[in-house]
N, C-alpha and C positions, 0 to 999 in steps of 0.2 A: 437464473442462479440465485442461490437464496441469502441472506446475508452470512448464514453461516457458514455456507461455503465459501462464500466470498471470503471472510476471516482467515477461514484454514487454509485457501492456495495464497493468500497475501504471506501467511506464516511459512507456508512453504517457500513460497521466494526468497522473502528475509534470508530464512533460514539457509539454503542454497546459494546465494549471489553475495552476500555478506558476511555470510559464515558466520550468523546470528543465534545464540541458540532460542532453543524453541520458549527453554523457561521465560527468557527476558522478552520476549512478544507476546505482548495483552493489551488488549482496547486505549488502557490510561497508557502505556510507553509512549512517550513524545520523541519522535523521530530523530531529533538534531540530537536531544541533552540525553538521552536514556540508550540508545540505538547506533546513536555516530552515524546517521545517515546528512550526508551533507549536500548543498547541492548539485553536486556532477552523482553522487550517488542517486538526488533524485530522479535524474532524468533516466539513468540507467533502469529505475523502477517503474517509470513511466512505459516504460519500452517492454516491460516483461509482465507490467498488468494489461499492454493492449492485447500482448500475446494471448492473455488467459480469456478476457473478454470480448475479444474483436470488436472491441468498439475503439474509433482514433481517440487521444485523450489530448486535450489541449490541456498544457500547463496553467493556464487561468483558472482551471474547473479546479486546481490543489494550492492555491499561493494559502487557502487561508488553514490548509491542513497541517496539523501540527503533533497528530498521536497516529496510532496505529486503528482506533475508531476512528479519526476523522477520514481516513483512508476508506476504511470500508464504506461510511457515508456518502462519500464524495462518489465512489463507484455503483451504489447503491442510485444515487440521486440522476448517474448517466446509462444505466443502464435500463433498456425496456422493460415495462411490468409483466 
């Protein structure tokens, strides 16, 4: 999966699970302050990217994720080439 898809199912999720809109999801949006994603909402997102990627995701691999780029990075950096 390529980053850029990787970006648009992450915006699809937001978008469907939080009821996020599409405008306000882009790379720089910081999850907690721009997004209202908090942490019980993280874990819900954790659970809905293993879904897209079937890869398990441990919460260590995100503590230092803080936008909707460092999201895709972080998935980028666990997933196979």
């Amino acid at each position: 999966m390529t980053r850029d898809e990787l970006h648009t199912r992450l915006v699809d999720v937001l978008e469907r699970t939080f009821d996020i809109a599409r405008e306000r999801i882009h790379p720089e949006a910081r999850l907690g302050e721009d997004l209202d994603i908090d942490s019980i909402d993280a874990v819900d997102l954790l659970v809905e990217l293993k879904q897209i990627t079937g890869v398990r995701l441990q919460p260590e691999a995100f503590k230092s994720v803080r936008t909707v780029g460092d999201v895709v990075d972080a998935l980028v950096a666990l997933l196979p080439p």
